[in-house]
The first five atom37 places (N, CA, C, CB, O) and aatype in JSON, in Angstrom:
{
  "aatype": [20, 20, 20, 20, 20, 20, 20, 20, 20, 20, 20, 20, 20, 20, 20, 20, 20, 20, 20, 20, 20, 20, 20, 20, 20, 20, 20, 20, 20, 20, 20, 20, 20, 20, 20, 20, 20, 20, 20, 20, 20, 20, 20, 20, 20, 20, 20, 20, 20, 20, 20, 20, 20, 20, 20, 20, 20, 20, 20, 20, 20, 20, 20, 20, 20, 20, 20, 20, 20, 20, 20, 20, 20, 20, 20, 20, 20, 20, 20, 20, 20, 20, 20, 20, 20, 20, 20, 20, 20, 20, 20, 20, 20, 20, 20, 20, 20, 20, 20, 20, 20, 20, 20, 20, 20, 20, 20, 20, 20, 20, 20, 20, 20, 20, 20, 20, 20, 20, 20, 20, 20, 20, 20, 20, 20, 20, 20, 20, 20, 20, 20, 20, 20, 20, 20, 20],
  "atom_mask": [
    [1, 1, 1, 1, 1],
    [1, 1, 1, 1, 1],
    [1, 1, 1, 1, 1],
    [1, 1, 1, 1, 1],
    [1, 1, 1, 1, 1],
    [1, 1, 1, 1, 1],
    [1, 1, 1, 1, 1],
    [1, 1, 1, 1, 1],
    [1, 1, 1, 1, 1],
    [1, 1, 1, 1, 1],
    [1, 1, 1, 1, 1],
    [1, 1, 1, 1, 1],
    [1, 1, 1, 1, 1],
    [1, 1, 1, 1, 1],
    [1, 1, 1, 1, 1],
    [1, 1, 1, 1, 1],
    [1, 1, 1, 1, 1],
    [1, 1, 1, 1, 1],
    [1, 1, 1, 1, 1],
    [1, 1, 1, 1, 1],
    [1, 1, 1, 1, 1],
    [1, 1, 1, 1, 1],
    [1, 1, 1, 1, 1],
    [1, 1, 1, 1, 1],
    [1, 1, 1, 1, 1],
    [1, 1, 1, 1, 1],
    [1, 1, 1, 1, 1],
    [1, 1, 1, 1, 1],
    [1, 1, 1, 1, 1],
    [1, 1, 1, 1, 1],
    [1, 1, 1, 1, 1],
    [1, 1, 1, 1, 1],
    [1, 1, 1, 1, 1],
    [1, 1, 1, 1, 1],
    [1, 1, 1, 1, 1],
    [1, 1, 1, 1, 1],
    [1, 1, 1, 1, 1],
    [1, 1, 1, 1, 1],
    [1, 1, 1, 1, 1],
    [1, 1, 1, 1, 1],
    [1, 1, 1, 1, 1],
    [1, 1, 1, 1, 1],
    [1, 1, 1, 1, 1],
    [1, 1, 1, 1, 1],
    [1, 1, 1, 1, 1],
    [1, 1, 1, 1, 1],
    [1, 1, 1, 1, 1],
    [1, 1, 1, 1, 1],
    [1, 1, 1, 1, 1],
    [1, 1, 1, 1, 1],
    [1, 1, 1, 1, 1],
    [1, 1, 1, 1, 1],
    [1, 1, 1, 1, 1],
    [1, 1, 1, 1, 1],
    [1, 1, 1, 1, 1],
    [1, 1, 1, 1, 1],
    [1, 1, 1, 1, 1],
    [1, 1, 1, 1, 1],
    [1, 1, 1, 1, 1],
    [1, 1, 1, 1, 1],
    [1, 1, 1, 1, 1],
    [1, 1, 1, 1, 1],
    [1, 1, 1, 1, 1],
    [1, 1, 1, 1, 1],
    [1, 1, 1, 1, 1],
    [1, 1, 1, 1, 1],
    [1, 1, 1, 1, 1],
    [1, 1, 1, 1, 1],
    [1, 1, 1, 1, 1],
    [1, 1, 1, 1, 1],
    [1, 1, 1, 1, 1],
    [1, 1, 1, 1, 1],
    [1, 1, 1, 1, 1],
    [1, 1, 1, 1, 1],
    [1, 1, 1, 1, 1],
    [1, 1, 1, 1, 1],
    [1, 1, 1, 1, 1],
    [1, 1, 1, 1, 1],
    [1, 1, 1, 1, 1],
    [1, 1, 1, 1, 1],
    [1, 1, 1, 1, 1],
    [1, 1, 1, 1, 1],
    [1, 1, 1, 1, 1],
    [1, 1, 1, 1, 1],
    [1, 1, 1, 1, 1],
    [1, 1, 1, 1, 1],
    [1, 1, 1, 1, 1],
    [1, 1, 1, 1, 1],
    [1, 1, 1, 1, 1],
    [1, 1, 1, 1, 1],
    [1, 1, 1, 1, 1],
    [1, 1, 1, 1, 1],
    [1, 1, 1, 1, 1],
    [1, 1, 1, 1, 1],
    [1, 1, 1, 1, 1],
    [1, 1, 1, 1, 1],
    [1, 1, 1, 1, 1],
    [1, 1, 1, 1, 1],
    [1, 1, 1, 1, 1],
    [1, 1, 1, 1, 1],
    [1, 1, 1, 1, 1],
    [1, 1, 1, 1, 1],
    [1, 1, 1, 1, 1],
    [1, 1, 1, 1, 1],
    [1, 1, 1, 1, 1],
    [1, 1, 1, 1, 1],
    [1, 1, 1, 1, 1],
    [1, 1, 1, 1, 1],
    [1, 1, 1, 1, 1],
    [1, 1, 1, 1, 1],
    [1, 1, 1, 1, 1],
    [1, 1, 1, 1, 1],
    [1, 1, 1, 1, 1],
    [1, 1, 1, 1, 1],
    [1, 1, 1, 1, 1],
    [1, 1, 1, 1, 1],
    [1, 1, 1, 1, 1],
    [1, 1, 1, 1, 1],
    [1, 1, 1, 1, 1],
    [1, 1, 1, 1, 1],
    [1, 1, 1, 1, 1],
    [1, 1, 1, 1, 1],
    [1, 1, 1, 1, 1],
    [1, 1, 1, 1, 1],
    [1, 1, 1, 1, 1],
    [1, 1, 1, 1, 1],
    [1, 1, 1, 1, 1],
    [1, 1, 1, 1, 1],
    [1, 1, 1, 1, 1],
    [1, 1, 1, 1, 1],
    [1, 1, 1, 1, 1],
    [1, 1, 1, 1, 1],
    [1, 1, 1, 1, 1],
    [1, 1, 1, 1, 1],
    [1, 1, 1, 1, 1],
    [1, 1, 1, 1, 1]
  ],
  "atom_positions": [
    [[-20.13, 31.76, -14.8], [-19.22, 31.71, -13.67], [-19.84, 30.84, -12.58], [-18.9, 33.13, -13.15], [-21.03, 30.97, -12.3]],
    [[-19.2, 30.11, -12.09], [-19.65, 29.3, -11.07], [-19.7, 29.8, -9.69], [-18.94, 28.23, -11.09], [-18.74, 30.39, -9.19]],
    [[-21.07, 29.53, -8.91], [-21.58, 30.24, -7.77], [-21.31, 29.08, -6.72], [-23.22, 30.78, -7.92], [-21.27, 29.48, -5.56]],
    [[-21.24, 28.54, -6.79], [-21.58, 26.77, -5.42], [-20.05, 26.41, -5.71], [-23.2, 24.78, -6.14], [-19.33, 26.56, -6.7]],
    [[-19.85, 25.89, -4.48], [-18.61, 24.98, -4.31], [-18.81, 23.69, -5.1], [-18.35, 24.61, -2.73], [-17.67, 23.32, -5.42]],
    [[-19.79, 22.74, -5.63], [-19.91, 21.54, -6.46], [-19.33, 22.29, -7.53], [-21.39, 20.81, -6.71], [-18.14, 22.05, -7.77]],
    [[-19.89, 23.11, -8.19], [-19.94, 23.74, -9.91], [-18.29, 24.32, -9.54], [-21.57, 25.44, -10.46], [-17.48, 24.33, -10.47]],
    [[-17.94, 24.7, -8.41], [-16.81, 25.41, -8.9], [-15.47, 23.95, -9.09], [-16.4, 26.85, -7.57], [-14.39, 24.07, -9.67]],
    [[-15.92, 22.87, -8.51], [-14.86, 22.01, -8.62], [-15.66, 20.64, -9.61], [-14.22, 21.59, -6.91], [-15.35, 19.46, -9.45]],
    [[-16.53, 21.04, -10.44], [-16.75, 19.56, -11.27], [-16.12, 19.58, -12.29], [-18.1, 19.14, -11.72], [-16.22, 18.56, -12.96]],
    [[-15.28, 20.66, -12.82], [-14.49, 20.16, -14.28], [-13.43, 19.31, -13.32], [-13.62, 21.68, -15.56], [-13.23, 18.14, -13.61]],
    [[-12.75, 19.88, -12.18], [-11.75, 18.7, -11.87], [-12.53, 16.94, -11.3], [-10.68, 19.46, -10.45], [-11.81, 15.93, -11.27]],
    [[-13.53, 16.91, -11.03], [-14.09, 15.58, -11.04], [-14.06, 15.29, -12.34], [-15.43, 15.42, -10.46], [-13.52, 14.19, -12.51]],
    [[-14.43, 15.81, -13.38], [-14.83, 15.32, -14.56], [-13.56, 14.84, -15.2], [-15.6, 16.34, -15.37], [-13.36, 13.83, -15.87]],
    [[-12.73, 15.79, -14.85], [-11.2, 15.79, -15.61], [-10.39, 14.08, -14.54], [-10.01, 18.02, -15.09], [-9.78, 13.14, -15.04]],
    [[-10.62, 14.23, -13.61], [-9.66, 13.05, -12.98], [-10.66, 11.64, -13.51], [-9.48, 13.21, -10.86], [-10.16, 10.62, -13.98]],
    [[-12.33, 11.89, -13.29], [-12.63, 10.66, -14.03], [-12.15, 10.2, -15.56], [-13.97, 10.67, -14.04], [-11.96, 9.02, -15.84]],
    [[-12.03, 11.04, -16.29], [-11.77, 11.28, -18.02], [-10.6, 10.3, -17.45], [-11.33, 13.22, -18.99], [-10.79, 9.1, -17.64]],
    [[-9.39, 10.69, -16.75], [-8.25, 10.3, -16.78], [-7.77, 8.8, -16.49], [-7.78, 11.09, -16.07], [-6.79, 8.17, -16.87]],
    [[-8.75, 8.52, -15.75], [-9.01, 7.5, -14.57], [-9.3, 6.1, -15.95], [-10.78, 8.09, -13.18], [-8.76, 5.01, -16.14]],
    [[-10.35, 6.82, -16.62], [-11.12, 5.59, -17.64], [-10.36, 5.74, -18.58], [-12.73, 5.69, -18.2], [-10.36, 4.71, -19.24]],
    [[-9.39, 6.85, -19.19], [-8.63, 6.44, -20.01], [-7.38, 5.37, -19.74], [-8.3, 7.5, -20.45], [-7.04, 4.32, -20.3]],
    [[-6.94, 6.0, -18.79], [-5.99, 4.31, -18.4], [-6.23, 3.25, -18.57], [-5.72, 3.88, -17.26], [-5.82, 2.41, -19.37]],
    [[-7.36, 3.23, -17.31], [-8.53, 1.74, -17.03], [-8.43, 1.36, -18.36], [-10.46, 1.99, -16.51], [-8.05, 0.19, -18.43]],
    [[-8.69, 2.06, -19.81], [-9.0, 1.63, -21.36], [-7.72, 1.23, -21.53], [-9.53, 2.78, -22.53], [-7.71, 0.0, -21.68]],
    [[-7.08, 1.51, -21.56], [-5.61, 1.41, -22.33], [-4.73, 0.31, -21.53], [-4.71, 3.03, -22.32], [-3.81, -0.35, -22.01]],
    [[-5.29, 0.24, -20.0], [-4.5, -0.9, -19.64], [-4.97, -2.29, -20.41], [-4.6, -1.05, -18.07], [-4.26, -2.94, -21.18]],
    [[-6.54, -2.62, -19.95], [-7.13, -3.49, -20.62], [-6.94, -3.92, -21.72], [-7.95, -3.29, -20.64], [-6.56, -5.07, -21.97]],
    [[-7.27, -2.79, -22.75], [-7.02, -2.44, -24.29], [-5.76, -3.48, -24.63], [-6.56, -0.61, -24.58], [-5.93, -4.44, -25.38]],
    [[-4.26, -3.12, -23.89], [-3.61, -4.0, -23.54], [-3.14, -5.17, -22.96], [-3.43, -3.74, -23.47], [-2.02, -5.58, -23.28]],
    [[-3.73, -5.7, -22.24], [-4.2, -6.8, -22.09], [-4.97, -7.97, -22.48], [-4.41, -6.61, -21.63], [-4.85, -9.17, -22.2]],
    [[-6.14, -7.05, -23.47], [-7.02, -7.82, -24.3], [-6.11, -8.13, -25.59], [-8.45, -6.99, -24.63], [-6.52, -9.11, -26.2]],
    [[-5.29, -7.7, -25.99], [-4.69, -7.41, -27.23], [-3.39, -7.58, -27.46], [-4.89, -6.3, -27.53], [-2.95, -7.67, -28.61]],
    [[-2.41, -7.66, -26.08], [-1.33, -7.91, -26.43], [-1.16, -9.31, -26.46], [-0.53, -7.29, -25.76], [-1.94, -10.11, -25.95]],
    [[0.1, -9.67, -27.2], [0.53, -10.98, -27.14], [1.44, -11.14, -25.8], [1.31, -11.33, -28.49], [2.33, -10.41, -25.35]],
    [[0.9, -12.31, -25.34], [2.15, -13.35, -24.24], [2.55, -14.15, -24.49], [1.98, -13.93, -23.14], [1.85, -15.17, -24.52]],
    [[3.59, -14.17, -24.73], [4.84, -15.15, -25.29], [5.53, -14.94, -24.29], [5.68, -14.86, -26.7], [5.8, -13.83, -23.82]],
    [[5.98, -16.36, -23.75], [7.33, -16.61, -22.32], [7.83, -17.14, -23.19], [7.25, -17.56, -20.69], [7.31, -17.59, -24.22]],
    [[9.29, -17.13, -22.74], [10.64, -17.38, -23.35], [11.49, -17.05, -22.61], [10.94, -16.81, -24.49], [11.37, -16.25, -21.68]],
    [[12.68, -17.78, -23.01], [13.91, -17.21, -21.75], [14.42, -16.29, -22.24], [15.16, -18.1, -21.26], [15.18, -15.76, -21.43]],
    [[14.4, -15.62, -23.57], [14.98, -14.16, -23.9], [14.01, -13.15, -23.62], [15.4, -13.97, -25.4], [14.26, -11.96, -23.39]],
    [[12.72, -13.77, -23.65], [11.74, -11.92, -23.65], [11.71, -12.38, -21.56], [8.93, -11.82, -25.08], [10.73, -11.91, -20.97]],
    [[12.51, -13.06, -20.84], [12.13, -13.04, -19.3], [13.4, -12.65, -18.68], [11.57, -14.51, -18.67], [13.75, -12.35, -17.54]],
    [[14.26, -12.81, -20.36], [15.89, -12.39, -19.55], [15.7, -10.49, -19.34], [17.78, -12.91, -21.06], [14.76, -9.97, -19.94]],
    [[16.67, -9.57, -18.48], [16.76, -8.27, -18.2], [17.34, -7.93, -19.54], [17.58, -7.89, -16.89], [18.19, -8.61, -20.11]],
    [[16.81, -6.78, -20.03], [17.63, -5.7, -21.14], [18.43, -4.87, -20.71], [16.86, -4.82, -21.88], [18.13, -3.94, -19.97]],
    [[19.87, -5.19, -21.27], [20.88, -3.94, -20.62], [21.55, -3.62, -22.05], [22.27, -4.49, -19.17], [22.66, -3.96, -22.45]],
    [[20.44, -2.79, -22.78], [21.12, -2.11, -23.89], [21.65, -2.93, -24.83], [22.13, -1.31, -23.48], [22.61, -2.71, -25.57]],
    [[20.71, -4.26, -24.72], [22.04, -5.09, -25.83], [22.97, -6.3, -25.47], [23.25, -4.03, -26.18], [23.1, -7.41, -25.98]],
    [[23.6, -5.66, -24.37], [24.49, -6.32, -23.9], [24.07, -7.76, -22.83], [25.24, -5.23, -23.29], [23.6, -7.54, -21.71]],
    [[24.24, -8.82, -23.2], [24.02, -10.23, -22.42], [24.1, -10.08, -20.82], [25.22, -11.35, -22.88], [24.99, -10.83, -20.4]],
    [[23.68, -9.61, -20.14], [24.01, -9.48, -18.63], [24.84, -10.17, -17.94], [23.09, -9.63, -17.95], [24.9, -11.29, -18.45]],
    [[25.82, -10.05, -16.64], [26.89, -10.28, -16.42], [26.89, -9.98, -14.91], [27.73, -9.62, -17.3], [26.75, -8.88, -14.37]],
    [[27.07, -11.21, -14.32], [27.46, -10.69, -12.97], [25.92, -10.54, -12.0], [28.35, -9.03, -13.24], [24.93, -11.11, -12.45]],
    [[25.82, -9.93, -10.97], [24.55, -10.05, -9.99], [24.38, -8.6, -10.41], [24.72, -10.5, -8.11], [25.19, -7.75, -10.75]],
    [[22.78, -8.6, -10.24], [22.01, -7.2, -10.28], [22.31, -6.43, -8.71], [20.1, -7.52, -10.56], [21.83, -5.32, -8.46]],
    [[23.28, -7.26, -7.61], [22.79, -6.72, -6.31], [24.32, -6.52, -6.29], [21.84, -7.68, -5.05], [25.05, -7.33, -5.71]],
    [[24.76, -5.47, -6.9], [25.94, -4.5, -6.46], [26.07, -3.24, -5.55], [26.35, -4.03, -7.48], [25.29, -2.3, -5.43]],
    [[27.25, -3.47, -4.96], [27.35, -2.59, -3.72], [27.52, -1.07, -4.13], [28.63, -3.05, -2.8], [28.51, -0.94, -4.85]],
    [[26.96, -0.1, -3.94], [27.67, 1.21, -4.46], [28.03, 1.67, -3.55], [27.05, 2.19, -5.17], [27.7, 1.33, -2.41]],
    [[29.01, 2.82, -3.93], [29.75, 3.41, -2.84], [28.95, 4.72, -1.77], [31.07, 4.0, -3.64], [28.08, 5.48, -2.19]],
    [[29.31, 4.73, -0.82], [28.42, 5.74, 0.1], [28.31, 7.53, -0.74], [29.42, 5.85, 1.94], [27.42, 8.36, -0.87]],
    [[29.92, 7.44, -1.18], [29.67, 8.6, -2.1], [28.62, 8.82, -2.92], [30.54, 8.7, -2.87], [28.31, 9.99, -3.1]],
    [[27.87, 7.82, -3.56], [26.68, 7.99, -4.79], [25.33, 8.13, -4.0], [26.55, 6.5, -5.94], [24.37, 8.72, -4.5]],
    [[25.31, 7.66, -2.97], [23.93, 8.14, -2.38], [24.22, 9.49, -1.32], [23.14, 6.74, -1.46], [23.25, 10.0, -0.75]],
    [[25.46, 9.95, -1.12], [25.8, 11.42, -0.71], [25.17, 12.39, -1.81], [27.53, 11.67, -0.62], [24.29, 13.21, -1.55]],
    [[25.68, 12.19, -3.0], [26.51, 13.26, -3.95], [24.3, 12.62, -4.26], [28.71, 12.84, -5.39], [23.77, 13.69, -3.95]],
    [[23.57, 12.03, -4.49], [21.98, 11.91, -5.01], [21.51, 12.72, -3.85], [21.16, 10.17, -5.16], [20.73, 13.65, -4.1]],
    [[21.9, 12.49, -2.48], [20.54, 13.27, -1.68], [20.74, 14.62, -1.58], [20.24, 12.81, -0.11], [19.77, 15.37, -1.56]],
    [[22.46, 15.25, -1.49], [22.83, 16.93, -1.93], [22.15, 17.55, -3.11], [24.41, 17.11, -2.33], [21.71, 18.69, -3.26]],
    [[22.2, 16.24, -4.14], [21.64, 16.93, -5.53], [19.53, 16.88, -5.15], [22.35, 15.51, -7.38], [18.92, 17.82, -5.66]],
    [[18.81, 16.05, -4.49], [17.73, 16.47, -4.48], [17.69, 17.5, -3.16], [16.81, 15.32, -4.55], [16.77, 18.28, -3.42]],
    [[18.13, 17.78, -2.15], [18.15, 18.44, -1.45], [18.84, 19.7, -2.1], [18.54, 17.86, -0.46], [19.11, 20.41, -1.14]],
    [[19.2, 20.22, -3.06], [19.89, 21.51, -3.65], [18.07, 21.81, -4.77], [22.01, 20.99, -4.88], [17.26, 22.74, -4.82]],
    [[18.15, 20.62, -5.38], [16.53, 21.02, -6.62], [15.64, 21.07, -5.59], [15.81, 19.62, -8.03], [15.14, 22.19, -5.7]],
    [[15.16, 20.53, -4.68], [13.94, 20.99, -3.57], [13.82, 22.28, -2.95], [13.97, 20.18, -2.39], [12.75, 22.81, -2.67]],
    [[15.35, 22.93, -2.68], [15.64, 24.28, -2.2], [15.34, 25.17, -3.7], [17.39, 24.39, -1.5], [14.49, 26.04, -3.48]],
    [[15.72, 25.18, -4.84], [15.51, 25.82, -5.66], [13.97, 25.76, -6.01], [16.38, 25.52, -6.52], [13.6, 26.86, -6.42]],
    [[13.1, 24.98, -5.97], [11.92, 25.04, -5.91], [10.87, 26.79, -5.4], [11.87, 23.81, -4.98], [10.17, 27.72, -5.8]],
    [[11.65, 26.06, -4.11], [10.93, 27.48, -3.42], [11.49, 28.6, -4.02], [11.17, 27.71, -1.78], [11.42, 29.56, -3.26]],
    [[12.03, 28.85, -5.09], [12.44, 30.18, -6.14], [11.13, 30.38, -6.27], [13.36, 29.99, -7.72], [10.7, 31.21, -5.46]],
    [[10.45, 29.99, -6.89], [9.04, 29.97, -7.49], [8.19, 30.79, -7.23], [8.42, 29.0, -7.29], [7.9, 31.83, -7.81]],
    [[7.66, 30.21, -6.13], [6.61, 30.77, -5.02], [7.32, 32.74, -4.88], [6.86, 29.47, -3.02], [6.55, 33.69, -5.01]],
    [[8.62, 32.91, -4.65], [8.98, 33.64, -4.44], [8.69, 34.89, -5.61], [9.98, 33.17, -4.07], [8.09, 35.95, -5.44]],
    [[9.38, 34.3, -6.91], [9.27, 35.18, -8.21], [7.81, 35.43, -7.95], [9.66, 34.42, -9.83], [7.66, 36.63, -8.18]],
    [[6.73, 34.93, -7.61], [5.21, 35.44, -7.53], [4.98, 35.96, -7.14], [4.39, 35.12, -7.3], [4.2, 36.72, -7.71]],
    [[5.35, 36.28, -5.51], [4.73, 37.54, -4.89], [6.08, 38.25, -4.99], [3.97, 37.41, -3.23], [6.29, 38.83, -3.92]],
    [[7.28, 38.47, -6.06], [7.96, 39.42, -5.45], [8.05, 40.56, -5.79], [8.9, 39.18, -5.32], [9.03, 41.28, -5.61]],
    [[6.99, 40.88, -6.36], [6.63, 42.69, -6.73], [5.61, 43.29, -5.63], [5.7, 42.94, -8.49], [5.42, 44.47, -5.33]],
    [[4.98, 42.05, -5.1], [4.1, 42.84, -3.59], [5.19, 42.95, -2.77], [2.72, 41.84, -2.62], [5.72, 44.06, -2.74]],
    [[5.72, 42.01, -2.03], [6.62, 42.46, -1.12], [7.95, 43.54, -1.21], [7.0, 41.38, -0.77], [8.49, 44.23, -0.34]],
    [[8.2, 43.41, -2.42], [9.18, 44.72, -2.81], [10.59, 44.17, -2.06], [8.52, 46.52, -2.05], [10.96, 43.01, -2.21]],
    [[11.32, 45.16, -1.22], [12.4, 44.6, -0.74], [12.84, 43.5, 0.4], [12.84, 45.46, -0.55], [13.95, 42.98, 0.51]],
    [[11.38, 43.23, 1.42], [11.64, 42.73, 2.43], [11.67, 41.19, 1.49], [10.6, 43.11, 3.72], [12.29, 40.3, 2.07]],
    [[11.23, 40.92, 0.48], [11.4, 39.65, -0.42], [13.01, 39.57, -0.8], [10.39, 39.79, -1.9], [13.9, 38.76, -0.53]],
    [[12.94, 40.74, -1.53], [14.63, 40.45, -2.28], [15.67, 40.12, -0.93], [15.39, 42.23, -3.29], [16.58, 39.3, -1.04]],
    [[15.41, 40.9, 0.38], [16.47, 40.82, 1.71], [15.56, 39.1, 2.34], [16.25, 42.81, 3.22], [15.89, 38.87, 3.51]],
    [[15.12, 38.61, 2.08], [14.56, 37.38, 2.13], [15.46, 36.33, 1.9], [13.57, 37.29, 1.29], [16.16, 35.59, 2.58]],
    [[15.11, 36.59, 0.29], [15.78, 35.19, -0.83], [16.95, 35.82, -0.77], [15.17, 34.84, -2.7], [17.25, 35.72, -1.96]],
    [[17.64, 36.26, -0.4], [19.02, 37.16, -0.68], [19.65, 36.31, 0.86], [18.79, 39.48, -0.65], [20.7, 35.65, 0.88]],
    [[18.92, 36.49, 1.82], [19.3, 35.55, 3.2], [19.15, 33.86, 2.49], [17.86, 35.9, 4.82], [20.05, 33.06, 2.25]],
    [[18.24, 33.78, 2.36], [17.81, 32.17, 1.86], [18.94, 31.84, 0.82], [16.07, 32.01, 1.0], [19.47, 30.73, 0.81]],
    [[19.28, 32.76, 0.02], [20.57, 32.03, -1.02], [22.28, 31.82, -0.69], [20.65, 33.01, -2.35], [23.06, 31.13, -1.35]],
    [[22.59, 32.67, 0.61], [23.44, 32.67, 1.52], [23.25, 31.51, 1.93], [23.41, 33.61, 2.39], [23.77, 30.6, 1.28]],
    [[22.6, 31.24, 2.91], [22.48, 29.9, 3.21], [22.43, 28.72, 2.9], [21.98, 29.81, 3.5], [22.53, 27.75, 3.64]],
    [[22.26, 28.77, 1.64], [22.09, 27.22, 0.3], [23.57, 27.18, 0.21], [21.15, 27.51, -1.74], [24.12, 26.12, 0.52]],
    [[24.32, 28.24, -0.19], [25.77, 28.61, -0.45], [26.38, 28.21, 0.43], [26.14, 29.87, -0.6], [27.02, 27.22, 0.09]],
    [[26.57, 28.6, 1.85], [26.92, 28.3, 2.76], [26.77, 26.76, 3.22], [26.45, 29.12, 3.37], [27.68, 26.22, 3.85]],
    [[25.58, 26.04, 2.87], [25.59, 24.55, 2.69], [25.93, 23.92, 1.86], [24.76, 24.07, 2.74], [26.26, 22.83, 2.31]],
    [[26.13, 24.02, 0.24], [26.71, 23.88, -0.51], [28.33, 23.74, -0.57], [26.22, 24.55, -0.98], [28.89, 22.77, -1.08]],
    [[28.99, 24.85, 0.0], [30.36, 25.32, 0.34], [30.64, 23.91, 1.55], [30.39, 27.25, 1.08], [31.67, 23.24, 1.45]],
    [[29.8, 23.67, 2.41], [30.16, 23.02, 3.55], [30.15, 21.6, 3.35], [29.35, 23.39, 4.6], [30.83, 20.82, 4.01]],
    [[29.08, 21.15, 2.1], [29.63, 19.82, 1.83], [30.21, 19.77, 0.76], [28.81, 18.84, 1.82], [30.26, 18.63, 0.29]],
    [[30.83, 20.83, -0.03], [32.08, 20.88, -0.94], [33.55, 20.4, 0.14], [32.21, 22.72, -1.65], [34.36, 19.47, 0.09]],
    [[33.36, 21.52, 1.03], [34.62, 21.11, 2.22], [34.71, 20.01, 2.85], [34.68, 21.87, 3.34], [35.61, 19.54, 3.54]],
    [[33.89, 19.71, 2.61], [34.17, 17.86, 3.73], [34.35, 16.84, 2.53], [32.28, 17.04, 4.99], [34.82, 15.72, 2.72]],
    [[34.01, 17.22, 1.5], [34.65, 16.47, 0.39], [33.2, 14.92, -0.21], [36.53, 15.73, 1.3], [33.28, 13.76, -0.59]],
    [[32.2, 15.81, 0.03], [30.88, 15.03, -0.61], [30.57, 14.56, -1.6], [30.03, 15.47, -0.65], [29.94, 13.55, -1.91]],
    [[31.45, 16.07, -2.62], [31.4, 15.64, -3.82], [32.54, 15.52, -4.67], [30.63, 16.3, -4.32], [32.43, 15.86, -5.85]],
    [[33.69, 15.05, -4.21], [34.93, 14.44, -4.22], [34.74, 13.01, -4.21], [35.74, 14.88, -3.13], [34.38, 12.34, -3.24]],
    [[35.08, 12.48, -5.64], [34.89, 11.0, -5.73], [36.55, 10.32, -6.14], [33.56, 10.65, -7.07], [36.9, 9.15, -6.31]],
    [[37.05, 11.14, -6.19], [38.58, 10.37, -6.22], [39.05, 9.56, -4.6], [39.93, 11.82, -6.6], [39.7, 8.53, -4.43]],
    [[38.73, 10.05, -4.06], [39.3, 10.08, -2.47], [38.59, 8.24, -2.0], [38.28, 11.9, -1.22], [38.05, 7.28, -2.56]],
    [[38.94, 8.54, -1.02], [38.96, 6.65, -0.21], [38.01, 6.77, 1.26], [41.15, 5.98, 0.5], [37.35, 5.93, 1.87]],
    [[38.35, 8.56, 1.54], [38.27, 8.29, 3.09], [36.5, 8.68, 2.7], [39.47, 9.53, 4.47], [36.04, 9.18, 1.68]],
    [[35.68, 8.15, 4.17], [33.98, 8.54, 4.14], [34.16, 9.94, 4.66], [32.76, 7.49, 5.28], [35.0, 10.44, 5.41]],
    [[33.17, 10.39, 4.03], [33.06, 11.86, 3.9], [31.66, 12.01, 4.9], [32.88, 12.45, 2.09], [30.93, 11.13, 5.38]],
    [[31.61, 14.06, 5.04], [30.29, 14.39, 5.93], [30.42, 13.43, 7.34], [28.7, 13.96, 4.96], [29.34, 13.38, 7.92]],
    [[31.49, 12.65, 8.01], [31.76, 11.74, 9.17], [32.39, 12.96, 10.01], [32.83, 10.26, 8.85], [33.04, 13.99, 9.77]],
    [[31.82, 12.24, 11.17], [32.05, 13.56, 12.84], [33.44, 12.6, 13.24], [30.17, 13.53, 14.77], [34.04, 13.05, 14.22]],
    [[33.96, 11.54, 12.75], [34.87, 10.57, 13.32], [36.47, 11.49, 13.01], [34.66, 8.82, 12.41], [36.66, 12.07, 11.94]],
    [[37.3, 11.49, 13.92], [38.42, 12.32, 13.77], [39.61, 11.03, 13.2], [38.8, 13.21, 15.42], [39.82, 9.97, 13.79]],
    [[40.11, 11.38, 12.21], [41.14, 10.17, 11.9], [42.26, 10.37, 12.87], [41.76, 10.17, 10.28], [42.74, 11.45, 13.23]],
    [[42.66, 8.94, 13.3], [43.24, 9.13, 14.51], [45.15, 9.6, 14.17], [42.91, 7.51, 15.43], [46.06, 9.99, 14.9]],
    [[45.06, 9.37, 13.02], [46.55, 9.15, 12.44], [46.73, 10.77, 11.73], [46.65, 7.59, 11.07], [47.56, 10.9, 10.82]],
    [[46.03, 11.81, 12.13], [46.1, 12.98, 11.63], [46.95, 14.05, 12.79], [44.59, 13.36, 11.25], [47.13, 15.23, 12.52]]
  ]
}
């Protein structure tokens, strides 16, 4: 069993160097070894096959970066499940009346950019906007 703060953390030095020189190997390794061949097909983009078409710099709609930051902002909140399932046999109920508040509230944000129509992609008008349409 390890007594000193060095001994208690040198398998992780040992382990990130291991990791470190295996790359370092394998990048090289590749480099020393692969072939470079330029050409205008191995410099053209791969899209599955298909001959590419049109500009890579297309506009997307505000909806797709709505409906991406709800979806990592919903998996970042579920995260903290985690931490919770761990201590939740010490804390007993003041945990469950916890995450029981905390899941109300995801719901309640969830529900609120369901209602403004975030994740409604048929529609035209910008969504999650404080702007009042004037023609309403």
């Amino acid at each position: 069993m390890p007594t000193t703060y060095p001994e208690t953390y040198f398998p992780v030095l040992v382990q990130t160097v291991l990791a470190v020189l295996v790359a370092a190997a394998l990048i090289t390794l590749s480099f020393v070894l692969g072939k470079r061949v330029k050409d205008r097909v191995k410099d053209s983009p791969y899209e599955c096959g298909i001959a590419p078409t049109g500009s890579a710099r297309e506009r997307f709609s505000v909806k797709f970066y709505l409906v991406a930051i709800v979806f990592i902002l919903f998996d970042i909140e579920a995260v903290f499940l985690y931490p919770w399932a761990v201590v939740y046999r010490e804390l007993k109920m003041f945990a469950f009346v916890e995450m029981l508040l905390f899941v109300v509230l995801i719901v309640c944000g969830f529900f609120y950019v369901w209602k403004k129509g975030a994740l409604d992609w048929s529609s035209e008008v910008p969504v999650l906007s404080s702007r009042r349409d004037p023609h309403s």
